[in-house]
C-alpha positions in Angstrom: 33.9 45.2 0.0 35.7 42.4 1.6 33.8 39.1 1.2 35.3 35.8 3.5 33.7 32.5 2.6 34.3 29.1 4.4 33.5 25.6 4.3 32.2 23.2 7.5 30.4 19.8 8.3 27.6 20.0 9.6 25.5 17.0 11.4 22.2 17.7 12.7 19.1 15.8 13.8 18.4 14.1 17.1 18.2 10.2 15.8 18.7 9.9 12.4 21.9 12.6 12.3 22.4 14.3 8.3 25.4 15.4 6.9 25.3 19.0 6.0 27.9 20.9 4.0 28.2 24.8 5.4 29.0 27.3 3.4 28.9 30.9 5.5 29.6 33.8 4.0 30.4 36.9 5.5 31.0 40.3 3.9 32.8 44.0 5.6 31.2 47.1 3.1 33.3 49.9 3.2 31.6 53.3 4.8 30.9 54.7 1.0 29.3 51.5 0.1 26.9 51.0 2.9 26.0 55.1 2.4 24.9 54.3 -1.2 22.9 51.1 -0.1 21.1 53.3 2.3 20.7 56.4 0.4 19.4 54.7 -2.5 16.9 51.8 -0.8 19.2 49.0 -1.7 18.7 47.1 1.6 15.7 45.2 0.2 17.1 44.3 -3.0 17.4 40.4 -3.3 20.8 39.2 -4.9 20.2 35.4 -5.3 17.3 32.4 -5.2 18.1 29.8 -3.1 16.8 26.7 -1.2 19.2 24.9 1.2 19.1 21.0 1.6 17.4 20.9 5.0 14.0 23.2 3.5 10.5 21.9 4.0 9.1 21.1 0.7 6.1 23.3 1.4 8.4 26.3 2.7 7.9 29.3 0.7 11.1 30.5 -1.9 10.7 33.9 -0.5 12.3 32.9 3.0 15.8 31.4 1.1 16.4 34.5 -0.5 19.7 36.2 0.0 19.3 40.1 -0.1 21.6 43.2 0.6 20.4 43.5 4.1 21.2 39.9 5.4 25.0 40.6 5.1 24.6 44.6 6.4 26.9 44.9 9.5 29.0 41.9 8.8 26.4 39.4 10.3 27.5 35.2 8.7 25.3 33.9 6.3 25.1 30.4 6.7 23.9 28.1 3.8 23.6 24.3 3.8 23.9 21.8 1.0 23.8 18.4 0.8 27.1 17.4 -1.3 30.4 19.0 -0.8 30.2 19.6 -4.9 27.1 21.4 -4.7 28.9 24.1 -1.7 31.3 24.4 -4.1 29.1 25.4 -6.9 27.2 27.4 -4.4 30.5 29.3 -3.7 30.9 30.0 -7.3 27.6 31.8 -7.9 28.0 33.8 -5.0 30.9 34.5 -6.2 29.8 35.7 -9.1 26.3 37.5 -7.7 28.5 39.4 -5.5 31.1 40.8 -8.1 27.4 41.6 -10.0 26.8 43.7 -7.0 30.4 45.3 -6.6 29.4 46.7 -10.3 25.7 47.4 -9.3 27.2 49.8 -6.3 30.2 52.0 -8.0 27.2 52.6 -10.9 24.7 53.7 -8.4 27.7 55.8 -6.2 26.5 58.8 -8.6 24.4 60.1 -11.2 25.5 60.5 -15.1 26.5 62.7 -16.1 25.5 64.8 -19.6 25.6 62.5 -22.8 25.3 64.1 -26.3 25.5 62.1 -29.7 25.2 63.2 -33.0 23.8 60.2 -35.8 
């Protein structure tokens, strides 16, 4: 798995133009790792709550979530926050949700084998 992340500024609106801080994020599985998201139903699995700085405050959480199949087939996932501190800490806990997943994959790549302990 080979996971690119980078930074931009962002300005949108028509009149009143906001400063946005972009962080996209953008991930290449290898061929074993998108067979064991498929074979075992991973796709749906969500890997972090989030809610970017531009979200309606009546928007529901479920549409921010990031999950296994919005970075299938190395499509950018683009995330904006409102202070260049808070992409940064948003790096970090992808970061870290990502590594999670890394884990999460090589333990479902095969089933365990026979365990026997004596007490």
């Amino acid at each position: 798995m080979r996971v690119s992340i980078t930074h931009h500024t962002v300005r949108k609106g028509f009149v009143l133009k906001t400063t946005y801080y972009e962080v996209q994020l953008k991930v290449a599985f290898t061929h074993e790792e998108k067979q064991i998201i498929r074979q075992r139903n991973l796709l749906r699995t969500k890997l972090m709550d989030r809610r970017p700085a531009n979200a309606k405050v009546d928007a529901r959480d479920e549409k921010f979530e990031l999950r296994v199949e919005h970075l299938m087939d190395e499509k950018p996932d683009r995330f904006l926050c409102a202070m260049p501190s808070q992409s940064k800490i948003y790096e970090e806990n992808l970061l870290d949700a990502l590594a999670q997943m890394k884990l999460w994959l090589d333990d479902n790549a095969d089933t365990s084998n026979r365990t026997v302990v004596e007490f």
